[in-house]
N, C-alpha and C positions, 0 to 999 in steps of 0.2 A: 293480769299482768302478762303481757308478750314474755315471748321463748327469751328475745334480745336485753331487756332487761333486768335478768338473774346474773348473778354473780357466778356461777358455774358455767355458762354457754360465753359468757366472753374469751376465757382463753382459747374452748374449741373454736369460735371465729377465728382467732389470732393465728390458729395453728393447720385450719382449712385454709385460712386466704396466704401465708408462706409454703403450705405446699402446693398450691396452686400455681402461685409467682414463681417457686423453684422448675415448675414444671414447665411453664410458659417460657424461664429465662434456658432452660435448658435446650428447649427445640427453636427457641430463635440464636442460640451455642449451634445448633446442629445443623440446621439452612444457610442463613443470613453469615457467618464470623467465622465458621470451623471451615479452615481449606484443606484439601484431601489434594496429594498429589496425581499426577494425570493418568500414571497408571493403575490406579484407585478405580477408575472408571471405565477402562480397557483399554489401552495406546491404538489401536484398530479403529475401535467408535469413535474416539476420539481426531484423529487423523482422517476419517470418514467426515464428521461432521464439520471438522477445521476445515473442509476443504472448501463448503458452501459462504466461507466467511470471507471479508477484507483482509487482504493479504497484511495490513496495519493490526487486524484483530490477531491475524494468528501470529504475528512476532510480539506483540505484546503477553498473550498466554504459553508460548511456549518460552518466554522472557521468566515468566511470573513461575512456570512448571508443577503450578497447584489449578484448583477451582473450588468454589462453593457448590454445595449442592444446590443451590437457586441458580446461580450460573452455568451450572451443568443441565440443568431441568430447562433454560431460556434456550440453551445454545441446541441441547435435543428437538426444543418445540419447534425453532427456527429452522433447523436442517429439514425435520417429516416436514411442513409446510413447503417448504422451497421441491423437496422431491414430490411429493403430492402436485405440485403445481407441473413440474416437470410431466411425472405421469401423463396430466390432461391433456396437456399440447400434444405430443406424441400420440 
């Protein structure tokens, strides 16, 4: 007889796959949903990296006065790219 089939290992499934999903729902809570406001992130960096954006992008987020950490992570990787490219030409 498999481990799965005892009546003592079902609950511990039940209770490894809900801590699992609490842990999964919590850091997509902490990327994806949870907005931190801007100077959460540094008003400096932030105004740094605003600057390489559509002038529509930055009145929209300074409209908004929060970010995701996923949108603060795009808006970082967008800025070193654009300066990185900068760098080259020069």
């Amino acid at each position: 007889m498999n481990m799965f089939g005892t009546v003592a290992a079902q609950p511990l499934l039940v209770l490894v796959a809900v801590a699992v999903a609490l842990g999964c729902g919590y850091l997509l809570w902490q990327v994806l949903i949870r907005r931190l406001p801007i100077h959460h992130f540094g008003t400096h960096q932030v105004i740094e990296a605003l600057r390489w954006e559509p002038l529509a992008q930055q009145q929209r987020l300074a409209a908004q006065g929060s970010l995701t950490r996923l949108q603060w992570f795009l808006l970082r990787r967008r800025h070193l790219v654009r300066l990185r490219t900068e760098l080259r030409i020069r």
